[in-house]
N, C-alpha and C positions, 0 to 999 in steps of 0.2 A: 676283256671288253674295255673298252674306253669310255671316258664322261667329259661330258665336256657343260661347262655352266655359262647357262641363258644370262643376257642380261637384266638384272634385276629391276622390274619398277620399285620405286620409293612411293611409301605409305607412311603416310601421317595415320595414327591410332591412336585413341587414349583408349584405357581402360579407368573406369571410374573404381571397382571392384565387383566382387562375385559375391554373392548370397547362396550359400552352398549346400545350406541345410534343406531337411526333408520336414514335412508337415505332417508328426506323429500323434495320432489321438490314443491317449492312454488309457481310455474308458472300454477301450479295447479289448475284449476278450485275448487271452493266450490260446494260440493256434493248440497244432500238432507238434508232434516229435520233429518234424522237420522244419521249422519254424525258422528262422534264422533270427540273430541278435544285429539291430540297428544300432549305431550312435552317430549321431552328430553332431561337429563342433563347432561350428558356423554358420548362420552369426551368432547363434545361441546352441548350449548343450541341450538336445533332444534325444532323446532315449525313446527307444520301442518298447514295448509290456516284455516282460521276458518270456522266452520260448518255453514249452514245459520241460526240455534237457536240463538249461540254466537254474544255479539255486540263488545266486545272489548277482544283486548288479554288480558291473562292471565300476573300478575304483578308477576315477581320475585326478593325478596329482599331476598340475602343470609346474610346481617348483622344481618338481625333478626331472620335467620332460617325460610322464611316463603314463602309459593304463593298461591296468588291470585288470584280466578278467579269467575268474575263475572256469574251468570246466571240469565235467565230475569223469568219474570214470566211466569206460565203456560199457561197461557189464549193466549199469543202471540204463543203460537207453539199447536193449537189444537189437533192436532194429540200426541203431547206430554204429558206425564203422571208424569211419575219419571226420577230422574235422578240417571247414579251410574259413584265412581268413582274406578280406580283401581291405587295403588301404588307399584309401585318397588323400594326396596331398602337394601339395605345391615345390613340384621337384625344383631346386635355385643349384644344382650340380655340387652338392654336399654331400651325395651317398646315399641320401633319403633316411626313410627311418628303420630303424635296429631290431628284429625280433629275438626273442627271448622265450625259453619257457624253465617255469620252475618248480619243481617235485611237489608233490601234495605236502609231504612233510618238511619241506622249505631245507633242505639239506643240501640240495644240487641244482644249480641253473647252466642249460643248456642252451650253446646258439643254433637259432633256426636261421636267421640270415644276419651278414654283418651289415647288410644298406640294400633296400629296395632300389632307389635310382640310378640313373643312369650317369653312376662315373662324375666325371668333373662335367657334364656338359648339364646347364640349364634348361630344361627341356618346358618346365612351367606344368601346366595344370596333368598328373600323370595319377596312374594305379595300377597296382601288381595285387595279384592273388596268389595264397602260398598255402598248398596244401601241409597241413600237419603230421611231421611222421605220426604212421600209429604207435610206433616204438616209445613215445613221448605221450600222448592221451589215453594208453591202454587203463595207466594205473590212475589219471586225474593228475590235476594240476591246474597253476597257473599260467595262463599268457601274456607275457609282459612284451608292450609295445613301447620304446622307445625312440626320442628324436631329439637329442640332446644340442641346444641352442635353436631349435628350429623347431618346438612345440607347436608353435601358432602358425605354421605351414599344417600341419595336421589336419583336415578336413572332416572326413570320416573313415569309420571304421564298421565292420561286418563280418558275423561271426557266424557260416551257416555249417550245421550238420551235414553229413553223405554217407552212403552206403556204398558197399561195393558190388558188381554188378559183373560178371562175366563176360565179356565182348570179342569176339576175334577181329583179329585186325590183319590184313592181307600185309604180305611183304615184311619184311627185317628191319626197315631203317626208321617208320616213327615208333617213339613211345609214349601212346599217349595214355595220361594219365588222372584226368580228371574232364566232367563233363557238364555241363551246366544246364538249367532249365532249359533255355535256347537250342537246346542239341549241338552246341557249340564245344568244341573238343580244345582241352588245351595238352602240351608235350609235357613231356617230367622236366625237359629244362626248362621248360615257361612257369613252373608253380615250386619247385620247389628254391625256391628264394636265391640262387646263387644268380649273381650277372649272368645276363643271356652273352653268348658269344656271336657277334656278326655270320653270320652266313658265307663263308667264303669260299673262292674255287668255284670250278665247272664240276660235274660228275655227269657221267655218261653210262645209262641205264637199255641196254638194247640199243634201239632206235632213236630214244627219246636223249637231249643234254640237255642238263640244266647251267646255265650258263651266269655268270654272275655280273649284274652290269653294274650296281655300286651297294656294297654289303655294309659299308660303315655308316653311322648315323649323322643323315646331313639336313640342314637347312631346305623346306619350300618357298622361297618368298615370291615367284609369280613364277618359271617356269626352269625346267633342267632338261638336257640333252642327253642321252645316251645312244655309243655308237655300237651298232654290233654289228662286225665281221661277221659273213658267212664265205664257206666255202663250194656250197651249192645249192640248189634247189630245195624246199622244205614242204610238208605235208600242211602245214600249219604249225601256230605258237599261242606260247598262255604266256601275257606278262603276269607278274606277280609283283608284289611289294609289300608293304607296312606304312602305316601314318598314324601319327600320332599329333593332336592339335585339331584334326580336319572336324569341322560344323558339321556336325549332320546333313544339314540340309545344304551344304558344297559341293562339288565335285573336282573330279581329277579330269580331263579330260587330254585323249590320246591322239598324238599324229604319227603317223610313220610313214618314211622318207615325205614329208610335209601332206600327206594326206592324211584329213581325219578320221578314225575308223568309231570315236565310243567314246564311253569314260568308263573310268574304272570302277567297277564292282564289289560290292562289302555284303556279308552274308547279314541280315537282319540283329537285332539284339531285343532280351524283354526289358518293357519298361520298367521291371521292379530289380533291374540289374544294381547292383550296390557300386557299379562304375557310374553312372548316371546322376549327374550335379541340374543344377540350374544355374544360370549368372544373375546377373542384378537387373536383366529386363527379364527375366523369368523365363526364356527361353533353354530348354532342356541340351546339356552338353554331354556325350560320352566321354570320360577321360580313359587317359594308357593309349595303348598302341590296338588297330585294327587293321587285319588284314586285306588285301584286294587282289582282283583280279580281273583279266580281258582276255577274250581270244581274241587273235591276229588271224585272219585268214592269209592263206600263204600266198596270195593274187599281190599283197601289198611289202612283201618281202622279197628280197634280190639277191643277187649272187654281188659281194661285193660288204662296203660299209653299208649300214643301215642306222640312217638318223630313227631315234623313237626320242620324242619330244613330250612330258609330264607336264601341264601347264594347271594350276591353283584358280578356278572358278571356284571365288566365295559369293556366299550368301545375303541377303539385304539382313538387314540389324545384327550382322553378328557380332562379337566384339573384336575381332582381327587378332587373334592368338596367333601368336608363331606357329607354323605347319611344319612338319619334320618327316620324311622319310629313312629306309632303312631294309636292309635284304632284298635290294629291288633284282630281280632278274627276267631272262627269258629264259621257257622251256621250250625248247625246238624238236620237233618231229621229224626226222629223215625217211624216206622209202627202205624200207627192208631191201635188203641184199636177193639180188636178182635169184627164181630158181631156176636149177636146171634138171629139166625130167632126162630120168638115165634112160637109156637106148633101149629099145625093144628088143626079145633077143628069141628064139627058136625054141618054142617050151620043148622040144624034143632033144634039147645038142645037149651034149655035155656042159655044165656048169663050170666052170674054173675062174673063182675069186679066189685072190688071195685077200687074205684076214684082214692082214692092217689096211688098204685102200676101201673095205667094206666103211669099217670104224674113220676112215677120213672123211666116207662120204657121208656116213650119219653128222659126224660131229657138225655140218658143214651146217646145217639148220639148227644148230642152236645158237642162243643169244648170249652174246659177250657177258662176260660178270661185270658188276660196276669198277668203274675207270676215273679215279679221278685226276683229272684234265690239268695243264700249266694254265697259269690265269695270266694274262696280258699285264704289266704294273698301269694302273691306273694314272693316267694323267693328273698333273696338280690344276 
């Protein structure tokens, strides 16, 4: 697939700053077992009552770039399985921040991730949740969060309990491994702390290609092009993508070959989500990355290039954060493979198959194994 970039409008923007923190009343009674642990670090440190898993707060030492926080072992919270945690913070393309866990009896410190963010690219207001091996909270311990020259990027942090839950899941190719109040699923590479790797390649499943129109993580700043070849005719399409920066209350909105069909679609989130900041006009922001999607009806697709056009409709008072994209693709639909009904034949005559054209003609209805496809080099 080819890309090719819109020209960009220029935006004048200030940001004054962001008020990040959450408005905890401590008079609070301590929930259930599943409680989760709040902290906030902006503009003021705010703590939650601690959950009844928790035995002690959470230590915060900003000389050394670091916090603290204990959890006990499994066996005291039965109902308790895993733990995960989520961080908010001001990604400046430094790696983000360092997780750590260390033994109950402080003998061994293990790494859970070397940098939550995203690599050398500044992406600004970001969050990653990282499930905790059990391998590590079976016997207790500490959690140590590190962000070493960049503490005061640190935003918040959240520390909730899970159980685990038995699920089937169709198909071989995701793994997903954690789930959230939302019914929002996340994969084992989205939580367990290592960089995500881009999305790339076509793969061809049956009928269905998933086709990759720009899988590296790039700039919004009002609109981007994507070309997509086809070869023939199509049943219909799901664009797909990733943004990360987008106001709630903005949209993505879609053209293809210059006609507009929608915008782009994001499953819901709850508001007591620990990705969930406010800015300094107090309007509610999601940080990290959220998924989207559109159907394409195939009326608006050709045989031929295919301009799809991504264009950035913001919102009134927002504060004008950079918008980012990432894994954008199309999933394309083909017609199955024509059948053909075999010959009517004299129930009374003699039979005479041979074996192997029997087994030709069976195999002839089954669906391809997945195929992954050469990808086009992306234009600069």
């Amino acid at each position: 697939m080819r890309i090719i970039r819109l020209h960009h409008l220029i935006m004048a923007t200030l940001v004054l700053g962001c008020a990040w923190g959450r408005a905890f009343d401590p008079s609070l009674p301590a929930g259930g077992t599943f409680d989760p642990f709040l902290l906030a670090l902006k503009p003021a440190v705010q703590m939650s009552p601690l959950p009844a898993w928790m035995e002690a707060p959470a230590r915060i030492d900003p000389e050394n770039s670091c916090i603290e926080v204990e959890i006990p072992p499994l066996w005291r919270q039965s109902s308790v399985d895993r733990y995960a945690v989520t961080l908010v913070f001001d990604d400046g393309g430094d790696g983000g921040p360092i997780l750590e866990w260390r033994s109950q009896d402080r003998s061994h410190t293990s790494t859970i991730s070397y940098g939550l963010g995203e690599g050398d690219n500044p992406v600004g207001l970001n969050s990653r949740t990282v499930l905790i091996p059990q391998a590590l909270t079976k016997e207790g311990g500490t959690l140590v969060i590190l962000y070493r020259g960049k503490f005061d990027s640190l935003m918040s942090v959240a520390v909730r309990p899970c159980r685990e839950n038995a699920t089937a899941v169709i198909g071989s190719r995701n793994a997903p491994s954690l789930m959230d109040e939302g019914l929002q699923v996340y994969e084992d590479r989205e939580v367990n702390g290592i960089p995500l790797t881009p999305l790339t390649g076509d793969l061809q499943k049956g009928t269905i290609v998933e086709a990759e129109l720009s899988a590296p993580l790039e700039p919004l700043e009002s609109a981007i092009e994507f070309v997509a070849p086809l070869d023939g005719p199509v049943e219909g399409a799901m664009l797909k993508l990733e943004t990360l920066g987008l106001d709630p209350e903005a949209s993505l909105l879609v053209e293809v070959n210059k006609k507009p069909i929608g915008s782009i679609n994001f499953p819901g989130f709850e508001l007591n989500d620990p990705s969930i900041v406010t800015d300094w006009n107090g309007k509610l922001i999601l940080a990290g990355w959220r998924k989207g999607s559109l159907f394409v009806p195939a009326r608006f697709l050709l045989a031929g290039d295919n301009s799809i056009v991504v264009s950035l409709k913001r919102s009134e008072m927002e504060t004008g954060r950079k918008v980012f994209l990432r894994n954008s693709q199309i999933h394309l639909r083909f017609a199955p493979r024509p059948f053909t009904e075999p010959l009517t034949t004299n129930a009374h005559a003699p039979i005479d198959v041979e074996v192997g054209k029997e087994v030709n003609a069976q195999s002839a209805f089954e669906l391809p194994e997945d195929v992954v496809l050469p990808t086009v080099p992306v234009a600069p």
